[in-house]
DRENVEXMAR-105974 format. One line per 5 residues: number of its first residue (from 1); for each residue x, z, y of C-alpha. Coordinates in Angstrom, 2 decimals. Layout:
REM DRENVEXMAR-105974
NUM = X/Z/Y  ... .
END
This chain:
REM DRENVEXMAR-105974
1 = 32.96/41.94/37.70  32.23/39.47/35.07  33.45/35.92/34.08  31.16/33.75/31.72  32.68/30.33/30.74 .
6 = 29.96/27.27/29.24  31.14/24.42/27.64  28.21/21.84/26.76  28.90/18.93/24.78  26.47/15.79/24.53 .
11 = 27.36/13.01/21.84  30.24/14.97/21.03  33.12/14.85/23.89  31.77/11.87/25.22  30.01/13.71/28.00 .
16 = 31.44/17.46/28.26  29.66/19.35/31.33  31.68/23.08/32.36  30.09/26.00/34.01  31.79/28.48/34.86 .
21 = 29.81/31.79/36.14  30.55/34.68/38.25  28.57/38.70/37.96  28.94/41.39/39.65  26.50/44.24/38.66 .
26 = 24.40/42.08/35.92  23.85/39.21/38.91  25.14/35.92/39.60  26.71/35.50/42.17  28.37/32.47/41.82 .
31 = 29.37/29.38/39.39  31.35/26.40/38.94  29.21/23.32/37.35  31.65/20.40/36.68  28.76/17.83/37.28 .
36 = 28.82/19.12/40.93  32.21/19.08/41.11  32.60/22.20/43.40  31.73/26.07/43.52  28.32/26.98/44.54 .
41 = 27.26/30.16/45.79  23.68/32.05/44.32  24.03/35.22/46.78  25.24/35.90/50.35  28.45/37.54/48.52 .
46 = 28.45/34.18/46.30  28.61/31.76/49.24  31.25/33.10/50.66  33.48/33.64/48.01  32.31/29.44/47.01 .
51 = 33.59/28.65/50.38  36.64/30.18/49.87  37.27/28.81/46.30  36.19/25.43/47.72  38.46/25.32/50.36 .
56 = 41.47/25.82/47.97  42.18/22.74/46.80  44.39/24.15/43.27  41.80/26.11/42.66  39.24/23.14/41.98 .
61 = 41.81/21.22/40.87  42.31/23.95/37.91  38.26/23.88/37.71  37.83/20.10/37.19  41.01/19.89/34.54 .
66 = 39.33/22.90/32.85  37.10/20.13/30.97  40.03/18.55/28.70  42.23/22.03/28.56  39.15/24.63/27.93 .
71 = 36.06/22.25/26.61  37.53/19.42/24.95  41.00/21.59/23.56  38.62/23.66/21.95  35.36/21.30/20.36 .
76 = 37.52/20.38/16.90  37.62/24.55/16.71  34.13/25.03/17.45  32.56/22.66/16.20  31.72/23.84/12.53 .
81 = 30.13/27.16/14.37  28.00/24.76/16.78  26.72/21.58/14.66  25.66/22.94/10.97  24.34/25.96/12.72 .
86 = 21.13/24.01/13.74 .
END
């Protein structure tokens, strides 16, 4: 199983968009977009494990804050690795 985290910045942190995606044997299965707002599943497997992480309201809570802690914590880091290398 594999874990893939996105962070995709527009006008700088002004608009910050998350996706987080979920493998299992080199296919998605599932991911988190932040613009949904909610886990969505890509296979049978995926759909039901998006139900479940759907239905857990901590666990999309800790999804949706995952913007400021993971995306917007980190863009002053990144940033010099992301802009100038154009």
């Amino acid at each position: 199983r594999m874990f893939k985290s996105e962070c995709h910045f527009i006008n700088g942190t002004e608009k910050v968009r998350l996706v987080d995606r979920g493998f299992y044997n080199r296919e998605e299965i599932a991911r988190y977009d932040s613009d949904v707002g909610r886990y969505v599943g890509l296979t049978p497997f995926g759909e039901k494990e998006a139900r479940n992480l759907n239905s857990n309201p901590a666990i999309l809570e800790d999804a949706r804050n995952a913007v400021d802690t993971y995306c917007r914590h980190n863009y002053e880091v990144s940033t010099p690795f992301l802009v100038e290398r154009r």
